[in-house]
OpenMM code with the backbone's topology and positions (N, CA, C; nanometers):
from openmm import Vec3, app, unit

residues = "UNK UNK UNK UNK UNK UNK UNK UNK UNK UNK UNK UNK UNK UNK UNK UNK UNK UNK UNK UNK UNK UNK UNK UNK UNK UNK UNK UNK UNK UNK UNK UNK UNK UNK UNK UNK UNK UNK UNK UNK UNK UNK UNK UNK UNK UNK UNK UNK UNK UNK UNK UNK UNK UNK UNK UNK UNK UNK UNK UNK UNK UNK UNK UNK UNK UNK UNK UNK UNK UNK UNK UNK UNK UNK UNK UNK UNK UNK UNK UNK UNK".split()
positions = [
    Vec3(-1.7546, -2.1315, -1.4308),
    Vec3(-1.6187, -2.1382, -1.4787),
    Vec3(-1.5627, -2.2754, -1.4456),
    Vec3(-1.4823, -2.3492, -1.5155),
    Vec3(-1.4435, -2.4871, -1.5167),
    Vec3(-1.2960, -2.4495, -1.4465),
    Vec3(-1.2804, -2.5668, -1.3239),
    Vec3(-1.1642, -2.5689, -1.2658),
    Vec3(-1.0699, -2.7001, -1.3067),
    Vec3(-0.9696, -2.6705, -1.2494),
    Vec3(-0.8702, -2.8096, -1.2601),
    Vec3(-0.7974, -2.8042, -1.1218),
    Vec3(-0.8225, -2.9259, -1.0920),
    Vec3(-0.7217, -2.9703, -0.9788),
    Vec3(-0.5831, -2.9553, -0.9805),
    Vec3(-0.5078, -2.8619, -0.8735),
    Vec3(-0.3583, -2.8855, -0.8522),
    Vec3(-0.3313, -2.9179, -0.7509),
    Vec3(-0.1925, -2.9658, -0.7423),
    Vec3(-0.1361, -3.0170, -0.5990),
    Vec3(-0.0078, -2.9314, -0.6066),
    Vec3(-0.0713, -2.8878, -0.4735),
    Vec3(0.1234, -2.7582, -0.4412),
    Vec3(0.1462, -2.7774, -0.3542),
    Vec3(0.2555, -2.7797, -0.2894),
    Vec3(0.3524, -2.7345, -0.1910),
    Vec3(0.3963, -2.6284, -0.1314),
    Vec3(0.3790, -2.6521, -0.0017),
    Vec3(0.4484, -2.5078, 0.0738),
    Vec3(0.5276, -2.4938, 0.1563),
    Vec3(0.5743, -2.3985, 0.1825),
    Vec3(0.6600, -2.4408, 0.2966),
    Vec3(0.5872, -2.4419, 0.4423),
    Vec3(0.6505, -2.4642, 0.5644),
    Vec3(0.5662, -2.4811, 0.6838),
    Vec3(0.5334, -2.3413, 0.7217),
    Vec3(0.6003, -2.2322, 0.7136),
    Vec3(0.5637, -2.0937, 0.7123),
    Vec3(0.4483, -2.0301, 0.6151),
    Vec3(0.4721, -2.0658, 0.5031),
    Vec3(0.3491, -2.0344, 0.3955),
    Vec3(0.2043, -2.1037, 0.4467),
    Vec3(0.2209, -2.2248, 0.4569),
    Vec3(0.1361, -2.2882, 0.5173),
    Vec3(0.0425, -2.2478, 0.6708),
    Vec3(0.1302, -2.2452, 0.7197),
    Vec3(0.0904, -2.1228, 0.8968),
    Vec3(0.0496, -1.9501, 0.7920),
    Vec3(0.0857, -1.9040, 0.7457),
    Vec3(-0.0003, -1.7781, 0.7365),
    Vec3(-0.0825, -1.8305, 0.6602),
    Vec3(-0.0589, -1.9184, 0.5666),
    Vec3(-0.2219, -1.9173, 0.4676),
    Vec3(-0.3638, -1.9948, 0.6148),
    Vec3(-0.3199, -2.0652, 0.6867),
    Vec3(-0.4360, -2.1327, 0.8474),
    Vec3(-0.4087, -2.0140, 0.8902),
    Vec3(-0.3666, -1.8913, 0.9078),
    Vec3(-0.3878, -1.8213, 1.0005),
    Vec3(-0.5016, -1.7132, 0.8902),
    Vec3(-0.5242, -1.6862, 0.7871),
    Vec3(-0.5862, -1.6355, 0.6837),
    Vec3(-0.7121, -1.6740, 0.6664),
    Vec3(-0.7152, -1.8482, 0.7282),
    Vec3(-0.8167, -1.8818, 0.6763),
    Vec3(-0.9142, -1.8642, 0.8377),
    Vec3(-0.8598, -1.8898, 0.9517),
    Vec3(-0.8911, -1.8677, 1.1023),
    Vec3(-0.9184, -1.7409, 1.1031),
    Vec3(-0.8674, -1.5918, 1.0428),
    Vec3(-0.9328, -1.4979, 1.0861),
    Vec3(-1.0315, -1.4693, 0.9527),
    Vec3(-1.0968, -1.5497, 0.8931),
    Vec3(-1.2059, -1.5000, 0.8301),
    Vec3(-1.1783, -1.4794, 0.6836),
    Vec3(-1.0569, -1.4073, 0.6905),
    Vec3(-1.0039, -1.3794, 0.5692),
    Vec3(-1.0383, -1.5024, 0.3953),
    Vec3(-1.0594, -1.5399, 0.3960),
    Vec3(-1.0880, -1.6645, 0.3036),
    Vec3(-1.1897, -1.7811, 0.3976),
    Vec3(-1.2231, -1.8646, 0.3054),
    Vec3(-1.3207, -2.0167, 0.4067),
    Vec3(-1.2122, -2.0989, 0.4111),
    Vec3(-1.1159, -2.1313, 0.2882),
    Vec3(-1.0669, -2.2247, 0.2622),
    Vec3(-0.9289, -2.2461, 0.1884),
    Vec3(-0.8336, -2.3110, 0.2017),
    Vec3(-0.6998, -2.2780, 0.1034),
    Vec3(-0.7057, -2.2339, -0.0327),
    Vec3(-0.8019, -2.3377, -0.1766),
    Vec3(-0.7903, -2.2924, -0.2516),
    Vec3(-0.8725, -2.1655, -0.2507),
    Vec3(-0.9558, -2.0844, -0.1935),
    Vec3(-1.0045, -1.9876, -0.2047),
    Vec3(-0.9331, -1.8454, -0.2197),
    Vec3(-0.8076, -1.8704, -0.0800),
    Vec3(-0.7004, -1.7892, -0.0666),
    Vec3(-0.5762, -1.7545, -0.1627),
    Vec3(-0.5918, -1.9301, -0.2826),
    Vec3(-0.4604, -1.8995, -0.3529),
    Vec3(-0.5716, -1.8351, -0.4512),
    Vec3(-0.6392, -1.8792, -0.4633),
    Vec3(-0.7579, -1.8289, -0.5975),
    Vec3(-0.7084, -1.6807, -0.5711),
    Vec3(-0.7612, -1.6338, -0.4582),
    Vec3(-0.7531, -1.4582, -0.4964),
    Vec3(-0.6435, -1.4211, -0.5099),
    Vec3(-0.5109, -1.4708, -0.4577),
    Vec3(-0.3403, -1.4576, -0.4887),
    Vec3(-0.3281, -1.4295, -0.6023),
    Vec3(-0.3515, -1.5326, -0.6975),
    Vec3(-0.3622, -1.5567, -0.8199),
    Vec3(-0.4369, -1.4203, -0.8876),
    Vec3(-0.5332, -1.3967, -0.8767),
    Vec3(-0.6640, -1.2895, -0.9079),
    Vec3(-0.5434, -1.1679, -0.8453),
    Vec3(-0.5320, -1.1400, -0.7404),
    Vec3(-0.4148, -0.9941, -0.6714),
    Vec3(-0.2710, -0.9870, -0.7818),
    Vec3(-0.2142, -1.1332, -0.8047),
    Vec3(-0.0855, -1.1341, -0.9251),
    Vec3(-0.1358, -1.1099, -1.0807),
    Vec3(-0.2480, -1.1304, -1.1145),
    Vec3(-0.2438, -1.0850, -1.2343),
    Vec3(-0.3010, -0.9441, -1.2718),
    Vec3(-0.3772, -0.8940, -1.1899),
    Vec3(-0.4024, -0.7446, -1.1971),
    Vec3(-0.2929, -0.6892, -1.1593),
    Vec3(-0.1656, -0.7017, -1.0950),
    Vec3(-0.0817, -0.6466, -1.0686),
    Vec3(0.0357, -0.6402, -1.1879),
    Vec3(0.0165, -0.7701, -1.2416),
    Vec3(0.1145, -0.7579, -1.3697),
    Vec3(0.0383, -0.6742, -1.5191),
    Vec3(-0.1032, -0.6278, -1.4676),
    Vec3(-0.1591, -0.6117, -1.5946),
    Vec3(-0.1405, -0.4408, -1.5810),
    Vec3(-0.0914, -0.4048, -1.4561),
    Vec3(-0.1116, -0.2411, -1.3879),
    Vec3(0.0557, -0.2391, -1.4212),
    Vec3(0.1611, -0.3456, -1.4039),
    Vec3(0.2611, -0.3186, -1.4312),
    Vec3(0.3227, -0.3000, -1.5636),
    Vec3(0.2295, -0.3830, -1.6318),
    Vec3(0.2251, -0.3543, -1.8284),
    Vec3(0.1800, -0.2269, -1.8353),
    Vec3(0.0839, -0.2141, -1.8101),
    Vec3(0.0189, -0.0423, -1.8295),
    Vec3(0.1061, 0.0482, -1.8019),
    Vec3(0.1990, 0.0351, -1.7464),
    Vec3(0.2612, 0.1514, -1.6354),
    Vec3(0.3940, 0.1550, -1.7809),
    Vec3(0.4867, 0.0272, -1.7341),
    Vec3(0.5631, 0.0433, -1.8681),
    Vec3(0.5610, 0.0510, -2.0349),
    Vec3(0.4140, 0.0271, -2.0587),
    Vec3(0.3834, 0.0490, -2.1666),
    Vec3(0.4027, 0.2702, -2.2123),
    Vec3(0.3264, 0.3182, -2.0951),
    Vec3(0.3436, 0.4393, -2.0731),
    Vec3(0.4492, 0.5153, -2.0662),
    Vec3(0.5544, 0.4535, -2.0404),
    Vec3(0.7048, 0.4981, -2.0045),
    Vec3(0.7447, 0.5108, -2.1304),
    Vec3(0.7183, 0.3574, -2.2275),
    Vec3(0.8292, 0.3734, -2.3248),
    Vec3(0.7278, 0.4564, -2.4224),
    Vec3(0.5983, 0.4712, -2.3803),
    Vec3(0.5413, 0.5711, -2.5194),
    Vec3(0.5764, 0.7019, -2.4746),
    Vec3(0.6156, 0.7269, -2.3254),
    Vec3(0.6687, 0.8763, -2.3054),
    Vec3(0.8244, 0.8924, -2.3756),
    Vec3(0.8912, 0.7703, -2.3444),
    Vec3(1.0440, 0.8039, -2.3993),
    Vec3(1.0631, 0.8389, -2.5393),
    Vec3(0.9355, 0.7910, -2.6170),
    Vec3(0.9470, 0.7616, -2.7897),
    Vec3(0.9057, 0.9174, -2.8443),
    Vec3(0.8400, 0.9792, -2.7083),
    Vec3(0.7158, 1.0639, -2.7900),
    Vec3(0.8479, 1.2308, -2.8151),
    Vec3(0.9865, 1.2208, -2.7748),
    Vec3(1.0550, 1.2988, -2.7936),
    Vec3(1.1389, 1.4085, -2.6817),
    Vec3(1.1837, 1.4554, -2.7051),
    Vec3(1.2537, 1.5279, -2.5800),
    Vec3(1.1439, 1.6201, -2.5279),
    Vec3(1.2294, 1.5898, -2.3694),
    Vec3(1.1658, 1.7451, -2.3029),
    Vec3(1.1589, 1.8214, -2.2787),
    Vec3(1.0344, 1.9022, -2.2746),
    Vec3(1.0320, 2.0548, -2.3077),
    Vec3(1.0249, 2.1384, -2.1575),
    Vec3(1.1215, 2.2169, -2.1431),
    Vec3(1.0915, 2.2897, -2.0077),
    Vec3(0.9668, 2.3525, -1.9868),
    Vec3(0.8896, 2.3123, -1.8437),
    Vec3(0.7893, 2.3528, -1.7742),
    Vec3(0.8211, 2.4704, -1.6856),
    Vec3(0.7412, 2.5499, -1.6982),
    Vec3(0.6692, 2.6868, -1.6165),
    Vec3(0.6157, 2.6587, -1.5311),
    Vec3(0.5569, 2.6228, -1.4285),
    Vec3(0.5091, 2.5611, -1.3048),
    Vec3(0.4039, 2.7218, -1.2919),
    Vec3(0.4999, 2.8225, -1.2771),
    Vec3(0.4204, 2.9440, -1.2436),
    Vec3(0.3632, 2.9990, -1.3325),
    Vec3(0.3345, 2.9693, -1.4310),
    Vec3(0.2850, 3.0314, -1.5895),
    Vec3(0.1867, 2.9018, -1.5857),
    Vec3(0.1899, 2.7901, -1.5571),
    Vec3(0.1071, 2.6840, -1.5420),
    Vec3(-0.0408, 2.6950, -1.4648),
    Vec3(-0.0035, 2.7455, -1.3024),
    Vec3(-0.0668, 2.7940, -1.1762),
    Vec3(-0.1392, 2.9496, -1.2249),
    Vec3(-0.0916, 3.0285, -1.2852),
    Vec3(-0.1361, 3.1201, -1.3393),
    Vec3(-0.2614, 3.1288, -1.4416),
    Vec3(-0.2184, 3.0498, -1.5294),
    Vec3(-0.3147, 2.9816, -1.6377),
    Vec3(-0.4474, 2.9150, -1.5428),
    Vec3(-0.4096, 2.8509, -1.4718),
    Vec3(-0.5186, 2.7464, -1.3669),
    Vec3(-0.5694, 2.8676, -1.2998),
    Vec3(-0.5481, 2.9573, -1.2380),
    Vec3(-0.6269, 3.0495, -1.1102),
    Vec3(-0.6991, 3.1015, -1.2162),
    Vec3(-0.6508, 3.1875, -1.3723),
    Vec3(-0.7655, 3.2301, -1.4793),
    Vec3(-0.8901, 3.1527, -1.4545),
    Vec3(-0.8582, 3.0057, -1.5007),
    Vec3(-0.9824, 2.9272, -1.5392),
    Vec3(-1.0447, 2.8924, -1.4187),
    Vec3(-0.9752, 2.8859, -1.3332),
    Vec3(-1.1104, 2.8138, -1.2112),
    Vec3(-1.1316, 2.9416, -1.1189),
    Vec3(-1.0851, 3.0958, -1.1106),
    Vec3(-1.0554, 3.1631, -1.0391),
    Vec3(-1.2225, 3.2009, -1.0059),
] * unit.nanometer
topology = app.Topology()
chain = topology.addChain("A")
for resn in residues:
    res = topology.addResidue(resn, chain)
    for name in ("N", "CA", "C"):
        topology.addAtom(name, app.Element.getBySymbol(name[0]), res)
């Protein structure tokens, strides 16, 4: 995979946990640590699309219908009983 060089900034706190990340093992090296940041933020925005994608296909799909919980549990002890 082809990289590109960046130059970032941190603050002196960001900086102390990312050396303390890299001292307990956790990563070898800085860019290694933002690498997986990066890799942890976009699966997280791709789980957060999924999630609201789901919402608004639940809101579209029409009103709701009252649940039986005990007619539900009933049905379930039949089949797995």
């Amino acid at each position: 995979m082809a990289t590109v060089r960046k130059s970032i900034t941190l603050t002196v706190q960001q900086d102390a946990w990312l050396a303390a990340q890299i001292e307990a093992g956790s990563y070898t090296n800085d860019s290694e640590a933002i690498r997986d940041l990066i890799r942890r933020a976009q699966e997280r925005s791709v789980e957060v699309e999924t999630i609201c994608q789901a919402l608004i296909e639940g809101e579209q799909s029409g009103a709701a219908e009252p649940f039986d919980f005990s007619a539900f549990k009933r049905r379930k002890s039949v089949q797995h009983g």
